[in-house]
N, C-alpha and C positions, 0 to 999 in steps of 0.2 A: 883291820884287826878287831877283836871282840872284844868289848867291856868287858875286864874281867868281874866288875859289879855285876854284870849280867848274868853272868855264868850261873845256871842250876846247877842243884844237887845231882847227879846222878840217877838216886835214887826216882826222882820224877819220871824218866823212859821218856823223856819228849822226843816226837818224831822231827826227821831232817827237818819238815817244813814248819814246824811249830817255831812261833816267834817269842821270846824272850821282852815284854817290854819295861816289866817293871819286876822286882823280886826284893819279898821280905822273909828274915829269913827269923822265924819265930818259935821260939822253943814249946814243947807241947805244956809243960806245968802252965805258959803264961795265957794258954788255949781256956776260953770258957767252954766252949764247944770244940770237939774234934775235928777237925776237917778230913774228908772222905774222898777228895780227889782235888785236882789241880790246884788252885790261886783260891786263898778266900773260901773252901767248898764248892767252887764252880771250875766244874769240869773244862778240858780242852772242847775246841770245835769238834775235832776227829768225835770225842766222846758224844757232845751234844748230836752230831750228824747218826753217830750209831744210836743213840736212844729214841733219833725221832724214824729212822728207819725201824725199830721194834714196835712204836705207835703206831707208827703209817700201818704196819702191816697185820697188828693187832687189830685194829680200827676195823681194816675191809675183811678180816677173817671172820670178825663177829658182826659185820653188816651195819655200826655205825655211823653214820649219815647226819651231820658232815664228818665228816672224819677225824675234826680236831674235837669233836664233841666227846672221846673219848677222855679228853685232858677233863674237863670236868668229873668223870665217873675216879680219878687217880685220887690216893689218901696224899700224897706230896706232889704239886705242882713238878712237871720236870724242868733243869736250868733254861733260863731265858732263851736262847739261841735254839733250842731243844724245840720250845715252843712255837716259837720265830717261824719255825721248819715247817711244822706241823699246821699251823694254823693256815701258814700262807700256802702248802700244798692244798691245801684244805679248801680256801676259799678260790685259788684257780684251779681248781680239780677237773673240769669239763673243759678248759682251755689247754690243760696241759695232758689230755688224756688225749684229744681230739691231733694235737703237737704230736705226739708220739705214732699214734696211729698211722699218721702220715708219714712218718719218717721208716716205719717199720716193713718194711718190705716181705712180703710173705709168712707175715708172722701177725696173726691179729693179737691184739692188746690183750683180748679174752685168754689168749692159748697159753700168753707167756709165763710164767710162772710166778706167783704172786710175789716172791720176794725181789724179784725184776722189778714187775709194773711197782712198784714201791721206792724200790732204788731211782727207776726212773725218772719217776714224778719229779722224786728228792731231787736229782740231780738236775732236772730242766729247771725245777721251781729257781734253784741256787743260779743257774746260769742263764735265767730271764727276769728276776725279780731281785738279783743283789746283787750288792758289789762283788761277792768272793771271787778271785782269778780264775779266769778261765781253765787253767791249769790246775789250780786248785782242785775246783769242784769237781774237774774231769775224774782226777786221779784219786780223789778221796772217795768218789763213788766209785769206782774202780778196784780201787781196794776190799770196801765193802763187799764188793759184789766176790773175789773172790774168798772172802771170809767165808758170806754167808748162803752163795748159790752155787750152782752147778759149776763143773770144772770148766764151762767155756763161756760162763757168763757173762764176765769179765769184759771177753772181748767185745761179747752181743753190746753191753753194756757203754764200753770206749766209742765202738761206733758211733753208736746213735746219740749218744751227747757232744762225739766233737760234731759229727753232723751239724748237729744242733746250734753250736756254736759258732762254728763258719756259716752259719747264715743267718744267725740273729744275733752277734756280739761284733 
């Protein structure tokens, strides 16, 4: 049964898999600052995973090298976890590009389309470099992907990361 201490506002829209672990619940007059999304001003994962999927893919549309060298040119650092994303795609970017290639069966890395090879990174980086659940990371880049690519991305997408996943988790 659920704390009902735990229980959010509604208003927040947390997703099924979003965790609940701590909640205050603070009136805005007692606010010195506003908060702008989640806990504190710091966004959910889901969120952090979508802003670092609009880096990643800003980053290689303008040719920035490393990729996380983009976070330096930002007027506001983005949330930690954001960063997290970002940097450590960033710094195995030829490991994890070399990863995919391989797993990609008649589709080179070149062809795919760049908000793919982005999601993809994201999601190998999350399911070779962190803890997040394998389930997790699958299905959160999965989502993305149908957000923000083609109508059969998706699946391109679930493949090749559970791939991924059954043989290196």
């Amino acid at each position: 049964m659920a704390d009902p201490d735990l229980t959010p506002p509604a208003e927040l829209a947390l997703g099924d898999d979003d965790v609940v672990e701590a909640l205050e619940v603070v009136e805005a007059a007692d606010l010195a600052v506003p908060r702008t999304s989640g806990f504190d001003g710091v966004g959910t994962r889901r969120e952090a995973r979508e802003r670092a999927l609009a880096l990643l893919f800003e980053a290689e549309q303008r040719g920035v090298e490393p990729l996380a060298a983009l976070i330096d040119e930002l007027p506001l650092p983005p949330d930690g976890y954001a960063a997290e994303l970002v940097v450590g795609v960033s710094d195995h970017q030829a490991e994890l590009d070399a990863l995919l290639a391989g797993y990609s069966e008649r589709w080179p890395l070149e062809r795919m389309p760049a908000i793919d090879r982005a999601l993809l990174r994201l999601g190998a980086y999350e399911l070779l470099h962190t803890d997040v659940p394998t389930g997790a990371a699958i299905s959160e880049a999965v989502e993305l992907a149908k957000r923000y690519s083609t109508d059969r991305s998706h699946e391109f997408v679930n493949g090749m990361l559970a791939r991924i996943a059954d043989d290196h988790r």
